[in-house]
C-alpha positions as CSV (number, residue, x, y, z in Angstrom):
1,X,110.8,57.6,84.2
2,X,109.6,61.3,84.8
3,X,112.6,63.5,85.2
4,X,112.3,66.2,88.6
5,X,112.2,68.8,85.8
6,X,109.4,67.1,84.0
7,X,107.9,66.5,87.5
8,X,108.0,70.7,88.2
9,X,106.8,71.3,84.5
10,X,103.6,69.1,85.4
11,X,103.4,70.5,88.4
12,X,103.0,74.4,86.8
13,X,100.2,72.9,84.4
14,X,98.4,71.5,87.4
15,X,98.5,74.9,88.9
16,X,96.8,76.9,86.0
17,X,94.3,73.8,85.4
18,X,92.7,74.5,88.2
19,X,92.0,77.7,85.8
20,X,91.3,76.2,83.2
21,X,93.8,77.7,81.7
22,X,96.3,76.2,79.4
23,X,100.2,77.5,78.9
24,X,102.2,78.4,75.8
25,X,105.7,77.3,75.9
26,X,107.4,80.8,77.2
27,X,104.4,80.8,79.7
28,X,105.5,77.1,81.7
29,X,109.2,78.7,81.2
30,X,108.1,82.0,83.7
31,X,106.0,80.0,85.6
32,X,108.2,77.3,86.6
33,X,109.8,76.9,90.1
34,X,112.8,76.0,89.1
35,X,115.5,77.1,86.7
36,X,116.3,76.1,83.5
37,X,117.4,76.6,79.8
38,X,114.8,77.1,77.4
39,X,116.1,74.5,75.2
40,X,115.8,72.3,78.5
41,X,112.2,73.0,79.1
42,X,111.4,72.8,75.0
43,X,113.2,69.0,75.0
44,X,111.8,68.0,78.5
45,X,107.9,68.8,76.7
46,X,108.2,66.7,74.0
47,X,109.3,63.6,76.3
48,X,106.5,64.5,78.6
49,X,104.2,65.0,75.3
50,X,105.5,61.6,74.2
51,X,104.7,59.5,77.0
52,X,101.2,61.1,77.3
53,X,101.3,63.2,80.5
54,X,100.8,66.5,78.9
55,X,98.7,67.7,76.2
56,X,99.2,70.1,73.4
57,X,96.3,72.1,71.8
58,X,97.2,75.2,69.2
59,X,100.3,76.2,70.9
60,X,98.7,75.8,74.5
61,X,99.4,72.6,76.8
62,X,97.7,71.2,79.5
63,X,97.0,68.5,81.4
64,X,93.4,67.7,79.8
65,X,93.3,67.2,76.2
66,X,90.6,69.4,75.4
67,X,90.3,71.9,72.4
68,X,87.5,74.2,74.7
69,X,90.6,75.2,76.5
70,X,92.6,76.5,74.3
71,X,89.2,78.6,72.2
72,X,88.8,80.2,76.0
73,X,91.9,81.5,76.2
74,X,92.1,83.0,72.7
75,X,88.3,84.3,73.2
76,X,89.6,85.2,76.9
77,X,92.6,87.4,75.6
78,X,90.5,89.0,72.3
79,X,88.0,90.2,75.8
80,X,91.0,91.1,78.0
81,X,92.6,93.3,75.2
82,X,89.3,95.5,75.1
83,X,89.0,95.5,78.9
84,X,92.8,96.5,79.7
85,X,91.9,100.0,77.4
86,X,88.8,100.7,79.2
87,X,91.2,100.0,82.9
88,X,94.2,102.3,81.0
89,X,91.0,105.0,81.5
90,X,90.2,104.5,84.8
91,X,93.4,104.4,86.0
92,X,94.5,107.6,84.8
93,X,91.0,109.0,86.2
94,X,91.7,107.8,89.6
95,X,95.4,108.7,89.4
96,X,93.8,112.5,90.2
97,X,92.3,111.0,93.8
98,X,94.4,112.0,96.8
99,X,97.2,110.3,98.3
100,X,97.2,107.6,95.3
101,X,100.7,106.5,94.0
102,X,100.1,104.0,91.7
103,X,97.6,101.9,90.1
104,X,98.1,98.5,88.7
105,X,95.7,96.0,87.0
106,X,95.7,92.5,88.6
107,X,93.9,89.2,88.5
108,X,92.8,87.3,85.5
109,X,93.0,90.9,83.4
110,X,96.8,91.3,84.1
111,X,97.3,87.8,82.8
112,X,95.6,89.0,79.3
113,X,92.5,86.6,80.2
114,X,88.8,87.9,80.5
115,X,85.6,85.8,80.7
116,X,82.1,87.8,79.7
117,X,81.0,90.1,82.3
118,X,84.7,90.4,83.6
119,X,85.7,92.7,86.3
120,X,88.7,95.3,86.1
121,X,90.5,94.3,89.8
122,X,92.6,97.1,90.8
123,X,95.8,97.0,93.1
124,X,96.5,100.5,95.0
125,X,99.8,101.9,95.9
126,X,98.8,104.9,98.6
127,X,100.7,107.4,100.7
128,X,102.3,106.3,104.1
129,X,99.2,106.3,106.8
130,X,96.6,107.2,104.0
131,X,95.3,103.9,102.4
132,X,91.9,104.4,104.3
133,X,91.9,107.8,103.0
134,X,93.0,107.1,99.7
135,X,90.0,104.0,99.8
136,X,87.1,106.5,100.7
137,X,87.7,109.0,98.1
138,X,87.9,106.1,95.0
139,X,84.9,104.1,96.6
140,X,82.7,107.6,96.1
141,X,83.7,107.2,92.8
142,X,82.7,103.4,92.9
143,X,79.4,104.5,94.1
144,X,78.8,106.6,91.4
145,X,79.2,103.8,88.6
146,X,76.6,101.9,90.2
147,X,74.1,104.4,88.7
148,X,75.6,104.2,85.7
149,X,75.9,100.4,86.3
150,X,79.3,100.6,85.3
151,X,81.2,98.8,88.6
152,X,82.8,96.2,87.4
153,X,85.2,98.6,85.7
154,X,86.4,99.5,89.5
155,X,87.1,96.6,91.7
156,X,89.5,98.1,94.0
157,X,90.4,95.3,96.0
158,X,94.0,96.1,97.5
159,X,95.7,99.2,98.8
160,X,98.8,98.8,100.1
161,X,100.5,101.8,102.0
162,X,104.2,103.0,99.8
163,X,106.2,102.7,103.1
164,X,105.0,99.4,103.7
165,X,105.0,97.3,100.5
166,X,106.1,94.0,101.8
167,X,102.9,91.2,100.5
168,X,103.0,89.3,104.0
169,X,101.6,86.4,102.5
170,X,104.5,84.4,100.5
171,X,103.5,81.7,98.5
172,X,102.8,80.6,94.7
173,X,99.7,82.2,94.9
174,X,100.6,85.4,95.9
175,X,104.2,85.3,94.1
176,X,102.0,85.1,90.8
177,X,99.5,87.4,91.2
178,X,102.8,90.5,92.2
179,X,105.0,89.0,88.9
180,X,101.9,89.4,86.6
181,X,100.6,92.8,88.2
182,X,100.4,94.9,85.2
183,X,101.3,98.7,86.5
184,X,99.6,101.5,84.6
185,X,100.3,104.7,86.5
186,X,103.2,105.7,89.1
187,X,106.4,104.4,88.0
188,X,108.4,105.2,91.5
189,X,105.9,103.4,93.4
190,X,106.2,100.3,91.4
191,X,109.9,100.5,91.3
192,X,110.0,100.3,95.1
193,X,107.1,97.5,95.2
194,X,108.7,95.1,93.0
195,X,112.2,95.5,94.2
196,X,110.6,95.2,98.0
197,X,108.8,91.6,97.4
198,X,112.1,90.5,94.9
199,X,111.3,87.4,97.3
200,X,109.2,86.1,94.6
201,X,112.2,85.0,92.6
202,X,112.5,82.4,95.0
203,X,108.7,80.7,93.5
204,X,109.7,82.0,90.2
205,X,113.5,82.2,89.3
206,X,112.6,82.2,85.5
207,X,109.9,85.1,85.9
208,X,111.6,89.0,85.0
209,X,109.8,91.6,85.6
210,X,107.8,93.1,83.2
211,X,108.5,96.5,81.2
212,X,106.5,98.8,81.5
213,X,105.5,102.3,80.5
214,X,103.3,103.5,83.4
215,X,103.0,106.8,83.4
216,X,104.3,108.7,86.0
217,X,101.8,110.0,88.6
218,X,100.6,113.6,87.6
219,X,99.3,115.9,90.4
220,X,96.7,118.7,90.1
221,X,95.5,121.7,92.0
222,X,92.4,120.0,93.9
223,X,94.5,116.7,94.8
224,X,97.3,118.7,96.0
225,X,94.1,121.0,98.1
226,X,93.0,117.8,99.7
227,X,96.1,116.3,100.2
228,X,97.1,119.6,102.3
229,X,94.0,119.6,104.1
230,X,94.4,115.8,105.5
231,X,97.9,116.5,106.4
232,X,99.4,115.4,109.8
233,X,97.8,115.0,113.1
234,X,94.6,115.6,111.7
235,X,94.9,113.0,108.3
236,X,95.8,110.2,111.2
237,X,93.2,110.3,113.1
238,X,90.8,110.7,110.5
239,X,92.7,107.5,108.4
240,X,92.4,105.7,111.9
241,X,88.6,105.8,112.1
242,X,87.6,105.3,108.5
243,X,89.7,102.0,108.7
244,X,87.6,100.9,112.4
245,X,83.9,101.9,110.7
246,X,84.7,100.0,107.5
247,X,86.5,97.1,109.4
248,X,83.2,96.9,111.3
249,X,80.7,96.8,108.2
250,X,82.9,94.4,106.6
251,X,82.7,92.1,109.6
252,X,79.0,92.5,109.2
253,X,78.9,91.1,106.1
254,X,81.3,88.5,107.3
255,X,79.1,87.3,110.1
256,X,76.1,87.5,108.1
257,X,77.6,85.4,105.3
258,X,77.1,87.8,102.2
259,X,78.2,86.0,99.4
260,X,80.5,87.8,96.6
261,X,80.0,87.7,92.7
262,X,82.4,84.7,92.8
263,X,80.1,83.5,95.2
264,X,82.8,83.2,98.2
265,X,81.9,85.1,101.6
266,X,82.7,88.7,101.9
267,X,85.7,89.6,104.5
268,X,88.2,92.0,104.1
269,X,91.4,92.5,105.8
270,X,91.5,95.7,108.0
271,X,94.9,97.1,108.8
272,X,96.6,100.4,108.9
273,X,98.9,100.0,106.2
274,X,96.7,97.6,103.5
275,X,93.6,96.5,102.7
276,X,92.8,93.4,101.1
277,X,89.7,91.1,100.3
278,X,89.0,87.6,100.9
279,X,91.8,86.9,103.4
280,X,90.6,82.9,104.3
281,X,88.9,82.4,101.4
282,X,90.1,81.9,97.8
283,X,93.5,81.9,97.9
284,X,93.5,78.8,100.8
285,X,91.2,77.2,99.0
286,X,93.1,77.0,95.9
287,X,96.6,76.1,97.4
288,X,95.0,72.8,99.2
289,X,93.1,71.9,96.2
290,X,96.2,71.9,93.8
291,X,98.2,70.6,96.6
292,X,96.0,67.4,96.6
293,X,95.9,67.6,92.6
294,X,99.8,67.4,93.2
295,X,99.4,64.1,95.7
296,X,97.2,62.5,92.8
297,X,99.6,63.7,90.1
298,X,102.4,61.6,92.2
299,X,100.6,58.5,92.9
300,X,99.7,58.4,89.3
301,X,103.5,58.8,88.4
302,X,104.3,55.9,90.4
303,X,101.9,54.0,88.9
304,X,103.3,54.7,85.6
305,X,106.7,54.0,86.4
306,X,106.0,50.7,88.5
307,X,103.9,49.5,85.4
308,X,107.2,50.6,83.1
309,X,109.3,48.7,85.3
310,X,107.4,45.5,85.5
């Protein structure tokens, strides 16, 4: 008979398999739904190892018995380490744009995972009423790197306004990506994000927060020059219609069904105090297809335990 606890533990393999992506032991503990003792989760493995419904490669498990899984993620974390220096770099760079807070790495990189060819995907904490500001000035810089074919480095995907850091959006998915954001510059602004969406506790009681030592956001001359000169009435307006014209072009490419590196249509969220990729795309698609992994996890449970029973 599978235990609820076994039943959860399953559950947060089935999550990262649709990955491919295999958990160590302290890993299912912060990414379970539930709480419980880590003795409790260490003895509730071994039954479920026992009796065949998990796997254990290295000191990874998984649902599929596979020992590619468990070479990715060591190859994927030997990548990630080089990848997280080279976004430590670009982060303090940008930290000198105007009306940016804070900079975090998220995605696969914050979870110490890159494939070949990875992207550096940036979360952006900006002033109140300035994300669209704050996005202009760091895409310039984007469009530089294309020359130098360097653009992966900077995939700035959200901005999210410091007077407004509630994630809307509340679910595992989103829950996982904010606990595993890894924070490299402005320690105030991450202070106030994580203690704003402490909601997540309620997908992942077991999950703390993790320490870091971002460095606290340093100003200079020409920020604090452009800062002054998109102050006030002036700044709004201006924030207002760079957020309508790229709003627009990214409906463009919407409608037109431009296709992303991950191969997903290109939308974008437009709204005064955030911007974020992707908003129907990935993240729905996931959720239903581990949802339905879940529904096939539980019919083959009951299989089990009606077999055990007769």
């Amino acid at each position: 008979m599978v235990t609820d606890l076994q039943k959860e533990i399953v559950a947060t393999l089935a999550y990262f398999d649709n990955f491919r992506y295999p958990l160590t032991q302290k890993e299912i503990f912060l990414f379970l739904p539930v709480q419980c003792t880590k003795d409790t989760l260490q003895h509730e493995l071994r039954e479920l190892l026992l009796s065949g419904h998990v796997y254990r490669v290295q000191q990874f498990y998984s649902l599929v018995k596979d020992e590619q899984y468990a070479s990715r993620r060591n190859e994927g974390y030997a990548k990630a380490i080089k990848l997280i220096d080279t976004g430590k770099r670009v982060a303090a760079l940008l930290s000198h744009f105007p009306f940016v807070k804070g900079i975090a790495i998220s995605g696969s990189l914050s979870k110490y995972f890159a494939e070949e060819g990875a992207d550096i995907d940036l979360f952006i904490i900006t002033s109140h009423n300035r994300v669209w500001l704050a996005r202009t000035f760091t895409h310039l810089l984007k469009k530089l790197s294309y020359l130098f074919n360097k653009q992966h480095y900077m995939c700035m995907n959200y901005y999210i306004d410091e007077k407004e850091l509630d994630i809307v959006e509340k679910n595992i998915f989103t829950a996982t990506e904010i606990v595993t954001l890894m924070p490299l510059q402005g320690t105030k602004a991450f202070d106030n994000f994580f203690k704003t969406n402490n909601w997540t506790a309620k997908f992942l009681p077991n999950h703390f927060k993790r320490v870091y030592r971002e460095k606290d956001m340093s100003s200079n001359p020409v920020k604090q020059f452009l800062e002054f000169c998109f102050r006030g009435n002036f700044g709004n307006t201006l924030d207002n219609y760079l957020m309508k014209i790229t709003a627009k072009r990214w409906q463009q490419k919407t409608m037109s069904g431009q296709l992303n590196d991950h191969g997903y249509v290109m939308s974008m969220t437009a709204h005064k105090h955030y911007s974020k990729p992707d908003p129907t795309g990935f993240p729905i698609k996931l959720l239903a297809k581990h949802q339905e992994k879940l529904l096939q996890l539980q019919q083959l449970h009951a299989m089990k335990s009606a077999g055990e029973m007769g």
